[in-house]
C-alpha positions in Angstrom: -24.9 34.5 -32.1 -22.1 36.0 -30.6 -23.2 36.7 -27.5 -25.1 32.9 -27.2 -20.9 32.4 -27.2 -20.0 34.8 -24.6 -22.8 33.7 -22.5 -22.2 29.9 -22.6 -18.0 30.8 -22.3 -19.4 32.8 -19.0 -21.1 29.7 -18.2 -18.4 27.3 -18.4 -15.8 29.3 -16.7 -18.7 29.4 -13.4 -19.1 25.6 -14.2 -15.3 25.1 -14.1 -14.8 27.4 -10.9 -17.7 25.7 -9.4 -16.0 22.4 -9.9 -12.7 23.5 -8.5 -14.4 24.8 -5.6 -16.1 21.7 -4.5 -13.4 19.2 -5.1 -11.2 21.5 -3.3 -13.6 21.7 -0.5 -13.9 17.5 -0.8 -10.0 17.2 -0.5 -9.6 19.4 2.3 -12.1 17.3 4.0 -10.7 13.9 3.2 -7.1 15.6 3.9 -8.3 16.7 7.2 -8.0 13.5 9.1 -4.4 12.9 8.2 -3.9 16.2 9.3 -5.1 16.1 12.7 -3.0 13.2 13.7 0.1 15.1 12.2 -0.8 18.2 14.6 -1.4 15.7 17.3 1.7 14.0 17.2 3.0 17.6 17.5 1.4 18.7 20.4 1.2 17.7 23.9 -0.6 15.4 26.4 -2.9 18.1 28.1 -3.8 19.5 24.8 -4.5 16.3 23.4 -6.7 15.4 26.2 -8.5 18.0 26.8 -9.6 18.3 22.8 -7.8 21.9 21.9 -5.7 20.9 19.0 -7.8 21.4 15.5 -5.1 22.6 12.8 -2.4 23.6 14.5 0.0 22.1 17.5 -0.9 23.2 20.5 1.8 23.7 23.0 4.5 22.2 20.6 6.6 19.1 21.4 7.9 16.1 19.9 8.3 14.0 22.4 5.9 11.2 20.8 8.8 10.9 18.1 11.6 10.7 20.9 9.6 7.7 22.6 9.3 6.3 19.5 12.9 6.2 18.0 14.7 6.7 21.8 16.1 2.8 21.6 16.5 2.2 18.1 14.5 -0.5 17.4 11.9 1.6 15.4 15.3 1.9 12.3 15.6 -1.6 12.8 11.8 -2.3 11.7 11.8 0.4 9.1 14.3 -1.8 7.3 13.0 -5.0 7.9 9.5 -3.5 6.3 12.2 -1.9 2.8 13.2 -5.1 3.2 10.0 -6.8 2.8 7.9 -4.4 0.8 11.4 -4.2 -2.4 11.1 -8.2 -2.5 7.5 -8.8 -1.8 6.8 -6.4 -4.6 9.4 -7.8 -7.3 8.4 -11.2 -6.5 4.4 -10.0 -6.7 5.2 -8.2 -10.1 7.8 -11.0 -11.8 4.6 -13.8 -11.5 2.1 -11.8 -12.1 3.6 -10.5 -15.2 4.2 -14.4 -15.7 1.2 -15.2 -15.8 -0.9 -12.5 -17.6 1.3 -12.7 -20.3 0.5 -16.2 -21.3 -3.1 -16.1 -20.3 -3.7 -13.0 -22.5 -2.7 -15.2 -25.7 -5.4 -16.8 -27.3 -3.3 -19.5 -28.9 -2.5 -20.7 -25.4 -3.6 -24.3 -25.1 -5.7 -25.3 -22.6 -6.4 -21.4 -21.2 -10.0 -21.5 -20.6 -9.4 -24.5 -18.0 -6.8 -22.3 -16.8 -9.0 -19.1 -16.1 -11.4 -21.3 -14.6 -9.0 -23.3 -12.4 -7.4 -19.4 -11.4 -10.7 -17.9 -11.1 -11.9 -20.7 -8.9 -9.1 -19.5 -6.1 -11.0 -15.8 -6.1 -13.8 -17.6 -4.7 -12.6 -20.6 -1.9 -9.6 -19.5 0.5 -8.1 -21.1 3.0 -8.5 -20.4 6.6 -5.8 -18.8 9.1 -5.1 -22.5 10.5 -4.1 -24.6 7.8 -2.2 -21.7 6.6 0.0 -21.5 9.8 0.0 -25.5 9.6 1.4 -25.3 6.2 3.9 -22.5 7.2 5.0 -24.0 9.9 5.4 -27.5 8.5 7.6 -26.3 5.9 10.1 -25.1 8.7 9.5 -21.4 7.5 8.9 -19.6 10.9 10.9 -16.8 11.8 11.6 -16.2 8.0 10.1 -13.5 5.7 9.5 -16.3 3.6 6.7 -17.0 5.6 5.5 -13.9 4.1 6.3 -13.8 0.6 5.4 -17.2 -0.2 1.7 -17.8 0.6 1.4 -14.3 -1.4 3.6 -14.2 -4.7 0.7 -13.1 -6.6 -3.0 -11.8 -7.1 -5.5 -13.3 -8.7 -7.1 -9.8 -9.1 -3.8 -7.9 -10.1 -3.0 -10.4 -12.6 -6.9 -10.7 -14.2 -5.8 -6.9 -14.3 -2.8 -7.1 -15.7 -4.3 -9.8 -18.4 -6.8 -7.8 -19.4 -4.6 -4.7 -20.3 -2.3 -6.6 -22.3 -5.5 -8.2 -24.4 -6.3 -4.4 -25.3 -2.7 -3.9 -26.7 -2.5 -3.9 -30.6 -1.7 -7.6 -31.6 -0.1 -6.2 -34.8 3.2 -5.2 -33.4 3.5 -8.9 -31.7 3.0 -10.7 -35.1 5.4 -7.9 -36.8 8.1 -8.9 -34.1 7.1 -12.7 -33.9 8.0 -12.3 -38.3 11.3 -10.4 -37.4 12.1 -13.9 -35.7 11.8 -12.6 -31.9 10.7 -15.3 -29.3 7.9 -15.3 -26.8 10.4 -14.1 -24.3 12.3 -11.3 -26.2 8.8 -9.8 -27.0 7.6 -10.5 -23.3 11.3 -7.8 -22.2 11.2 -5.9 -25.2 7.8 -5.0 -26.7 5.4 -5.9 -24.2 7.1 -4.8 -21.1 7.7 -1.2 -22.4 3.8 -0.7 -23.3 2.7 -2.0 -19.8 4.8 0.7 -17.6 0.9 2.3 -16.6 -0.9 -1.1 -15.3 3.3 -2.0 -13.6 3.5 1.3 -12.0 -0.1 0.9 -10.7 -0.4 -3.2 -9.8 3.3 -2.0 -7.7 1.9 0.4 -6.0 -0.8 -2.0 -5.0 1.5 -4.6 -4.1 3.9 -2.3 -2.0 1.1 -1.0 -0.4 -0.1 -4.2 0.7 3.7 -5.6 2.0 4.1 -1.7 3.5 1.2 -2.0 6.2 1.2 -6.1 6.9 0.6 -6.9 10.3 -1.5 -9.8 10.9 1.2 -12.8 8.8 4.1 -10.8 10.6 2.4 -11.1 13.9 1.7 -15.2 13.2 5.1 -15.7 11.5 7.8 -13.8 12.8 8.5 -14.0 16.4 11.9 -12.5 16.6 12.1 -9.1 17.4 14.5 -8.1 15.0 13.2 -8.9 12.3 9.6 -7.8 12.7 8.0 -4.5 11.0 7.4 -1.4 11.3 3.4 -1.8 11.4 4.0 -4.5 14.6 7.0 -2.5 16.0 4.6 0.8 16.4 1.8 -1.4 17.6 3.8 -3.2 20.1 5.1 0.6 21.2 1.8 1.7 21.4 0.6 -1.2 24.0 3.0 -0.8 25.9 2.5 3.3 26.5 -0.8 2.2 27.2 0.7 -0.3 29.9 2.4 2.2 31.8 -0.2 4.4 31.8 -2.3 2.2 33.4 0.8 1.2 35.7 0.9 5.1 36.8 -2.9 4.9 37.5 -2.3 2.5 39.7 0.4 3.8 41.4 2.9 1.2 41.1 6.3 2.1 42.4 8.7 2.7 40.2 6.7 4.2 37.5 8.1 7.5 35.9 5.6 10.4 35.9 3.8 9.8 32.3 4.2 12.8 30.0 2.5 10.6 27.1 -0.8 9.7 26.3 -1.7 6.7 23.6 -3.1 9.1 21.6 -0.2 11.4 20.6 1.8 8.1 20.2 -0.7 6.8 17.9 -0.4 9.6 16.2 3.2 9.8 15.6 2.9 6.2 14.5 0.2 7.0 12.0 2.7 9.5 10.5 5.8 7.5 10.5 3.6 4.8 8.8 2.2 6.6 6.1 4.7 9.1 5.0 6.8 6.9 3.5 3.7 5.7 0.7 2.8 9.5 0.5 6.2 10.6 -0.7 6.7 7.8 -3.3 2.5 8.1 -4.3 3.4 11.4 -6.9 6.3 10.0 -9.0 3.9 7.1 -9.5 0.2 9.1 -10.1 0.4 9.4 -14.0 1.3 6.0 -14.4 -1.1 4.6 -11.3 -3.9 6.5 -12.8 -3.5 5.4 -16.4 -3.0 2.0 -15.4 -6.3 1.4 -13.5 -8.7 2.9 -16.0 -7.0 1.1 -18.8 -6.5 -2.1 -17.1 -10.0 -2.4 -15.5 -11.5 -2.0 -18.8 -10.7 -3.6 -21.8 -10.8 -1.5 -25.1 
């Protein structure tokens, strides 16, 4: 008997190490990518072109980073996208958390025509032109407005976010409700608290999503400076590509290129995604938590 233990301890440790193993292996491949471009933006034209740089820089330089933030305007977009992602994200999270709340209550009148009305916007969307119509007809061009409004909440997050608070206990609702506390002091006080997991992780969604918009910045906002950081690298980018075409061509005037699109693109990747990298960790307990108990109720 005791060495059926020993032998199946000896078996899970290998099972354990074996696990280890491969989902190390798996990371280091799915890590890999961001990698390269981080190496890249680190190395130089030649070595980028000719394909020598794997996992180190070859021929170190950081000129990509110079081109990038030489003039300025790259600060100026990195705050405009703060700007956006802090108030897009309070504004997501306020209705959101507005709405689940009330849907989640079964004494709610009239909620199964609600669900039914909400769910009915998962499934018909409008198009990119009456959008821009709308937008523009409400004199909101040229405004981060334009932004926020057409997306102060999703359906998804907040059929999420419902669906979490149905799972919590109803008990400590009816002991407050007894104590004489209103809909919204247990909304701030009781229900808030035991929803930090599903906030933490519908946020990070959110901030995400306002972090790497490009496509209603580049219909809405015209001025350049108060576009973001996603448009200003773009806009960088096409315009290395420009004068590298310019040099090809030999027109006069044209400095001797030391860049290539790629090593640009590269150094834009990593200015881009750093910033959601370093706030990801504080944010992984609660991000994690959140989704599995938020996706399934019970």
């Amino acid at each position: 008997m005791q060495s059926l233990y020993k032998k199946q301890s000896l078996l899970s440790r290998l099972g354990t190490s074996a696990n280890y193993a491969i989902l190390g292996f798996l990371s280091l491949i799915a890590l890999y990518p961001f990698w390269y471009e981080v190496v890249s933006s680190f190395s130089s034209s030649r070595a980028i072109t000719a394909g020598e740089v794997t996992l180190w820089p070859v021929e170190f330089n950081a000129e990509a980073y110079k081109r990038l933030f030489q003039d300025g305007q790259l600060f100026v977009a990195m705050w405009n996208t703060v700007l956006v992602t802090i108030v897009g994200t309070a504004l997501n999270m306020t209705l959101t958390l507005l709405a689940a709340y009330p849907l989640s209550r079964r004494r709610l009148m009239g909620r199964n025509g609600l669900l039914i009305f909400i769910t009915f916007t998962m499934l018909f969307v409008s198009g990119v032109i009456p959008n821009f119509i709308l937008v523009k007809s409400l004199g909101l061009m040229d405004t981060y407005w334009a932004l926020w409004l057409p997306s102060l909440i999703s359906t998804y997050n907040m059929f999420v976010m419902k669906t979490f608070m149905e799972g919590l206990p109803e008990e400590v609702e009816e002991s407050a409700s007894i104590d004489g506390a209103g809909d919204w002091r247990i909304l701030l006080q009781i229900i808030l608290p035991l929803c930090k997991p599903i906030i933490a992780a519908i946020s990070l969604f959110y901030a995400v999503g306002w972090w790497n918009s490009y496509f209603n910045v580049l219909l809405y906002v015209t001025k350049t400076t108060k576009q973001t950081l996603t448009l200003k690298l773009y806009q960088m980018i096409l315009q290395v590509d420009q004068n590298l075409l310019d040099h090809a061509s030999g027109s006069e005037g044209v400095a001797e290129m030391t860049l290539t699109p790629e090593g640009i693109k590269a150094a834009a990747i990593v200015i881009a995604v750093t910033p959601i990298l370093i706030v990801y960790p504080f944010l992984q307990k609660h991000f994690v938590k959140g989704v599995l108990i938020g996706s399934v109720k019970g």
